[in-house]
C-alpha positions, 0 to 999 in steps of 0.5 A, a space after each residue: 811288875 813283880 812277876 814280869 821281873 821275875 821273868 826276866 831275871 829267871 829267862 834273861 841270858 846271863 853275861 859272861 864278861 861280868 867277872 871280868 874287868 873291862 879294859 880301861 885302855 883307849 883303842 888309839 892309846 900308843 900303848 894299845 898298838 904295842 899290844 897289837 904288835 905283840 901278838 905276833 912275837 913268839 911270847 905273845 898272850 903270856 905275862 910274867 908273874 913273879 914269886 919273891 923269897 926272903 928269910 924271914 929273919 932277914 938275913 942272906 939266903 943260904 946254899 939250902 935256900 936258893 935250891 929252895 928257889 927252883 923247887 918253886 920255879 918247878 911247883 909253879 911251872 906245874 900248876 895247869 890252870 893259865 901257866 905257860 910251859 915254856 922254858 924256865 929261867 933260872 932263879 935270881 938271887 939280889 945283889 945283897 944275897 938276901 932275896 930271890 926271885 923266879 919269874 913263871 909265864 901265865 896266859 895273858 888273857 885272864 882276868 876277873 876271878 879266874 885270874 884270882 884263882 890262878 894267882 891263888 894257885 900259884 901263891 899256895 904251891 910257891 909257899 907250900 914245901 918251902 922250908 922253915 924260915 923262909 917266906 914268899 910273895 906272888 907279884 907282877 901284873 897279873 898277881 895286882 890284877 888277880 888282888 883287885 879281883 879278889 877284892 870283889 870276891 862276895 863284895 857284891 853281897 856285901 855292898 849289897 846287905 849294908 846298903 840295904 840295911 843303911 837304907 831299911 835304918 834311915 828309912 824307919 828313923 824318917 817314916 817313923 813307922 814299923 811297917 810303911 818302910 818295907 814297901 819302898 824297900 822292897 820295891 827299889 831291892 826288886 829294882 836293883 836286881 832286875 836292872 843288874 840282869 838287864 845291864 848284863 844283857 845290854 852289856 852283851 848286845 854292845 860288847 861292854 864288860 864289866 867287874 864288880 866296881 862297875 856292878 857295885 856303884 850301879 847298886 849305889 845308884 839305883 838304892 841311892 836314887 830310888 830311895 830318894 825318889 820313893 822319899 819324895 813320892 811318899 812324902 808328898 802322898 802323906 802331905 796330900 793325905 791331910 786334903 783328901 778324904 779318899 787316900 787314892 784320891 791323894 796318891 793320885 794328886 801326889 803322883 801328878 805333883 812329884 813326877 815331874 821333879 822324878 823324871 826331869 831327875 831320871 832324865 838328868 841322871 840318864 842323860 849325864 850317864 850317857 854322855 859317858 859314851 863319848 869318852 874313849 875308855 871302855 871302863 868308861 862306857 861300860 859304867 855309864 850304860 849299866 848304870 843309866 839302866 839301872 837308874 831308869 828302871 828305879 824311875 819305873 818301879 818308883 813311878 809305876 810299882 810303888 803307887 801300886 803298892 801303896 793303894 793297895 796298902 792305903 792309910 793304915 801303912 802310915 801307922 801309927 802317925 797316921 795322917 788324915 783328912 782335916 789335919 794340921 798343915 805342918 808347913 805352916 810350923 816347926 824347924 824348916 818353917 822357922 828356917 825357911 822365914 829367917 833365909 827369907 828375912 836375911 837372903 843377902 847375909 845367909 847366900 854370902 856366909 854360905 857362898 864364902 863357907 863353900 869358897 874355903 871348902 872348894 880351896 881344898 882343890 889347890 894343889 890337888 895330886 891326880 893319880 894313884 901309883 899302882 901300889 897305892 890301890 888298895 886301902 887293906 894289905 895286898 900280896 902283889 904290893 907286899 911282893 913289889 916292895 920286897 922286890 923293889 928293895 932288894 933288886 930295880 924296882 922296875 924289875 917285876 914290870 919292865 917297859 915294852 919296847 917295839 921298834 923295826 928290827 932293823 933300827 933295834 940296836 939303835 933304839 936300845 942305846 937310845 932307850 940306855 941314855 934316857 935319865 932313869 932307866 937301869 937296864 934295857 935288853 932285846 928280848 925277842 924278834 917277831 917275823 913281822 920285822 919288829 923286835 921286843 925290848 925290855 926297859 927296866 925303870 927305877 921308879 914305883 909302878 904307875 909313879 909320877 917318876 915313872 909317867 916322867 920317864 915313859 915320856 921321856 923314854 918315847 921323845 928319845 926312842 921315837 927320834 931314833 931314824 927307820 926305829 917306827 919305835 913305840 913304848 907300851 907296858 904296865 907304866 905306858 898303859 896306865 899314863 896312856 889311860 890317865 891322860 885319856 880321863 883327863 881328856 873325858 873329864 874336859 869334854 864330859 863335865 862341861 856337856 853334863 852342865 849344858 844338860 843340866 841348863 836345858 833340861 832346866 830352862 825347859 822344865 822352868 820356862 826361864 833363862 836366868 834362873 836355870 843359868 844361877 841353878 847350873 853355876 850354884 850346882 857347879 860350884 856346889 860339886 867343887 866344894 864337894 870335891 875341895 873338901 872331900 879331898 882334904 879329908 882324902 889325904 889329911 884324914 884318911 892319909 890316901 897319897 892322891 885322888 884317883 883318875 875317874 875320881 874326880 870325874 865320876 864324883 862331879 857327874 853324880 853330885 851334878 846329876 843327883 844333887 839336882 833332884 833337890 833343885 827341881 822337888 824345891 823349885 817346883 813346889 816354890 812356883 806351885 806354891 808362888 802362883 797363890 802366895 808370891 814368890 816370898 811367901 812360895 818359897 817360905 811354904 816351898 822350904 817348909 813343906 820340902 826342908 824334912 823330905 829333902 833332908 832324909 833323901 840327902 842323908 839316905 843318898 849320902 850313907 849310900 855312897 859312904 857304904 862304898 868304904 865297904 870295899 878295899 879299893 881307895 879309889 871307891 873309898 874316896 867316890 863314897 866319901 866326895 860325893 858322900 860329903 857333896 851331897 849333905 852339903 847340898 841338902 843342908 847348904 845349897 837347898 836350905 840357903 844358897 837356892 831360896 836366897 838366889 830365888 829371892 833375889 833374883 825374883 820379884 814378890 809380885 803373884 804369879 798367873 
């Protein structure tokens, strides 16, 4: 398998869209056919970029300083690499004097890290040759999209290197051994790279893209995910290591009895990742067929390379607490047996103090804010905000971004007045007509990028252009684009979350040949997510002091809890019914707690510190993934697979022996 990867990594053609971002914009989006009808005006393919200047002491710029100005107009017009060398405008000075402005064209189809070098060019010469007590900022679409790319710069490595070594750390804490840690380390390492090069090329089959946030929570899934799996394989080999005399004999027992709680696992995160395809986001999509590979080749590696590994290494991998034949059964003693005989005693007490613990967290929901404004991205200082903020205090805010507005020549006039009356707009002005018979018109808002007050005039702006008779008027733009994606989340969210739990359900009642039990397993897991997401989102905003949750957040977050958080459910309930055909369903589950309780327990602080690595990188958006689902999932290895699962079980079954 080693060399067949290599292989693969070493002859596999790479994908050339992964440096840039995938398009997060519905096709159907209204937004979207107004990008389609500007490609035939004569400014088709550009987009504006603005540089800001201010004294840095604050006061009125001065005759010197506003020659200053077209001195950075000019250097930036001389950049060659995506500037546009149409005419320039001249500078624009605020009505307090105390800023200026100059706005310069850029090719509009660059994106990822070569938008980032091109903002970063433009950035150097406008400071460059300015003179002493005056600074600048580069803002405008492509300056934030340029920032966002430049926040994955070598964050891949990054993300990588801490998730690594989070892993490596946990690892030696739960096996205790200087050696044994390495060998499913390495083998899940050697996973995440080839699924990374395999993605890339299904990514290009299907014409899928993705940026360094689509590759960064793919590692966390497959490190994530194959770590637990290599955990339960592992622990269940060592278990099987005190029956056996010969150690393949036990890795061979081991195998047979984790593999099914790997794959029903594997299956369920696939199968909850491809339902991703379904939305109409291409963002979307892209994250949910990257990363289905990546968890399937983790499935692969844990269930055909690790084995492998670890009879060619046998018992002495286990040093020095190595286990052998005839020794103690430690699920018949210690913590989790003690635990598991106290859930058994008092199921009806313990499920209701938890239930009501997880009830209070879950309220954290409650009035929950949806959506972060374009300056409210980043969790570091970015340029293009910085720009924004200065532009929006000294001139409209709406004046980096205007709203777009495409209607028939003929109707023009009338939608621009239209478009005046509409409570919040500044300034509306016909720019441009396309020989197609349709004329361009700039809407300047007086509101933050992506704002609710924003989202709240696009509509309005689109009831009121829209009436207008013969117009055929749309509304597009930055604003538009990014109200037109959030709704299409929600919309993903509403058909994608209730198909996960129907997976879920059957992939249960298959592998458990029941229908009661699968039912009280999907509504505890949803509700398990809820609390993850209640109390993640109060730390979110009254800890760490983010303004709201982003769109995909809660999407995502609730796919992987629902997803990964079951590998618990199906190691425990198998080994419960393994256990329940000798002892009874109470005496099985007791063992089933105390032989699961320390594996699970490792695997949910492995999985949890994984996704919290995610806090690595600058966006608040992956910040907030890492933190939920972070929460979610110690809440569900020491909540819902200590308690809320053995208690149901319990009282949902009979004591009677099974077979």
């Amino acid at each position: 398998m080693i060399l067949a990867s290599g292989a693969v990594m070493a002859l596999a053609p790479t994908n050339e869209s992964a440096g840039s971002a995938p398009d997060s914009l519905p096709p159907e989006a209204q937004s979207a056919h107004v990008d389609e009808l500007l490609d035939d005006f004569p400014s088709a393919g550009v987009a504006p970029v603005i540089a800001v200047v201010t004294r840095t002491d604050g006061a009125q710029l001065t005759g010197a300083d506003v020659v200053a100005l077209t001195g950075v107009a000019q250097r930036m017009r001389a950049v060659e690499r995506g500037v546009d060398a149409g005419p320039a405008a001249p500078p624009v000075i605020s009505d307090d004097k105390k800023a200026g402005l100059v706005t310069v064209l850029v090719k509009g189809d660059v994106t990822g890290f070569e938008l980032r070098d091109m903002v970063g060019a433009l950035r150097t010469v406008a400071s460059d040759g300015l003179p002493p007590g005056l600074t600048s900022n580069i803002t405008g679409g492509p300056a934030f999209g340029a920032d966002i790319a430049d926040s994955f710069s070598g964050a891949n490595t990054t993300l990588l290197l801490v998730t690594a070594l989070v892993v490596a750390v946990l690892l030696i804490i739960t096996y205790r051994s200087p050696i044994l840690w390495l060998v499913p380390l390495i083998v899940v390492a050697i996973a995440d790279r080839l699924a990374t090069v395999v993605g890339s090329v299904v990514a290009g089959w299907f014409g899928l893209s993705f940026d360094g946030s689509t590759s960064g929570i793919t590692s966390v899934l497959v490190f994530g995910a194959g770590t637990n799996y290599a955990l339960l394989l592992v622990s269940r080999y060592r278990e099987e290591l005190r029956v056996h005399a010969d150690h393949r004999d036990a890795l061979r027992t081991a195998w047979l009895r984790a593999a099914p709680a790997i794959l029903a696992s594997n299956a369920t995160v696939v199968v909850a990742l491809l339902l991703l395809l379904v939305t109409p986001l291409p963002s979307i999509r892209s994250l949910g067929a990257l990363a289905a590979c990546g968890i399937v080749i983790a499935a692969i590696f844990v269930l055909i390379a690790l084995p492998g590994a670890l009879a060619l290494c046998g018992r002495g991998l286990f040093w020095p607490v190595v286990p052998h034949d005839g020794d103690a059964d430690p699920t018949e003693s210690g913590v989790w047996h003690r635990v598991a005989t106290t859930v058994a005693a008092r199921p009806v007490t313990i499920a209701a103090i938890a239930l009501l613990a997880m009830s209070v967290c879950a309220a954290g929901l409650i009035g929950v804010k949806v959506g972060l404004s374009q300056t409210e991205q980043f969790r570091v200082s970015a340029d293009s905000v910085d720009g924004y903020n200065v532009v929006a205090q000294h001139f409209s805010k709406g004046l980096a971004d205007p709203v777009t507005v495409v209607a028939r020549t003929r109707g023009a006039d009338a939608v621009a007045k239209a478009a005046s009356r509409v409570d919040g707009v500044q300034s509306v002005r016909i720019t441009e007509t396309a020989p197609t018979g349709w004329t361009r018109i700039a809407v300047v808002i007086d509101a933050d990028p992506a704002s609710a007050r924003a989202f709240d005039t696009i509509v309005s702006l689109r009831t009121a252009v829209s009436a207008v008779p013969g117009g055929d008027a749309l509304v597009g733009g930055s604003d538009a684009k990014e109200y037109d994606t959030r709704q299409a989340a929600r919309r993903s969210a509403l058909v994608v979350i209730p198909l996960i739990l129907a997976v879920l359900m059957l992939i249960l009642m298959v592998l458990l040949r029941a229908i009661v039990l699968p039912l009280l397993l999907v509504v505890v897991t949803a509700f398990s997510a809820l609390t993850a997401l209640g109390a993640g989102t109060f730390l979110s905003e009254h800890v760490f002091g983010f303004g709201a949750l982003d769109t995909n957040v809660i999407l995502f977050a609730f796919l992987f809890l629902v997803a990964l958080g079951v590998d618990y459910t199906y190691f425990l309930v198998l080994r419960a019914r393994e256990e329940a055909v000798k002892r009874g369903t109470r005496d099985g589950m007791i063992r089933a707690v105390s032989a699961t309780g320390g594996v699970i327990t490792s695997a949910g602080v492995v999985l949890a510190a994984v996704f919290v690595v995610l806090g690595v990188l600058p966006l608040i958006t992956l910040t907030q993934l890492g933190i939920i689902v972070g929460l979610g999932i110690l809440i569900d290895t020491f909540v819902v697979r200590t308690c809320v699962v053995p208690c149901l079980i319990l009282l949902a079954g009979t004591d009677r022996r099974a077979g």
